[in-house]
C-alpha positions in Angstrom: 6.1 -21.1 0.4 5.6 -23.6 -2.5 7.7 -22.9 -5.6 4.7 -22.6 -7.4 2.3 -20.2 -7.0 -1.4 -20.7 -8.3 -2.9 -17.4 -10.6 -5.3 -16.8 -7.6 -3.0 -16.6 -4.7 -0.8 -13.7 -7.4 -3.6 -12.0 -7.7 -4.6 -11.7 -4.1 -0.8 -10.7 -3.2 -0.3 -8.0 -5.9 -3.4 -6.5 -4.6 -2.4 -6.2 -1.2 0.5 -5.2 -2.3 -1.0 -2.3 -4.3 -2.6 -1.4 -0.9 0.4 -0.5 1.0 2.0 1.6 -1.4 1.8 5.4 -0.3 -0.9 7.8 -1.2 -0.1 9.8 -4.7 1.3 13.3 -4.7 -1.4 15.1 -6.1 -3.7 14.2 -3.1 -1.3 16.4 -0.4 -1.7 19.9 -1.6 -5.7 18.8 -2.3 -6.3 17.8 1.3 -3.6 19.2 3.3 -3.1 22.7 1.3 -0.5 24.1 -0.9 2.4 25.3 0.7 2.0 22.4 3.4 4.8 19.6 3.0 3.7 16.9 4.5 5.0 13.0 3.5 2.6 10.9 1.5 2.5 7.9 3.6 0.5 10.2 6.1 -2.7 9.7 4.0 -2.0 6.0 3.2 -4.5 4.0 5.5 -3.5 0.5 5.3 0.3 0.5 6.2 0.9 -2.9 6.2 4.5 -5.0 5.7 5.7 -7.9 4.6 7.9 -8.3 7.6 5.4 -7.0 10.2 2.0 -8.5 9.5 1.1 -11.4 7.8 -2.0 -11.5 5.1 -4.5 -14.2 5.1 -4.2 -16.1 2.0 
């Protein structure tokens, strides 16, 4: 990657960064129920990784 990094291309990466970030906590006990302990990255749809996949930019 170049050492510098045009404003565009850092905005496009933080938000697919924001993307793969797990679900919040308050969202488990409102879908799944209350006593139900489930992980958070269950409701996260777009698990993506740095390593793994590559983005399009």
């Amino acid at each position: 990657m170049a050492r510098y990094m045009s404003s565009g291309r850092k905005i496009k990466l933080s938000k697919k960064g924001r993307r793969t970030k797990w679900a919040p906590f308050w969202i488990i006990p409102k879908s799944f129920g209350k006593n139900r302990k489930v992980h958070p990255a269950r409701k996260t749809f777009v698990k993506r990784s740095w390593r793994r996949t590559r983005t399009r930019l």
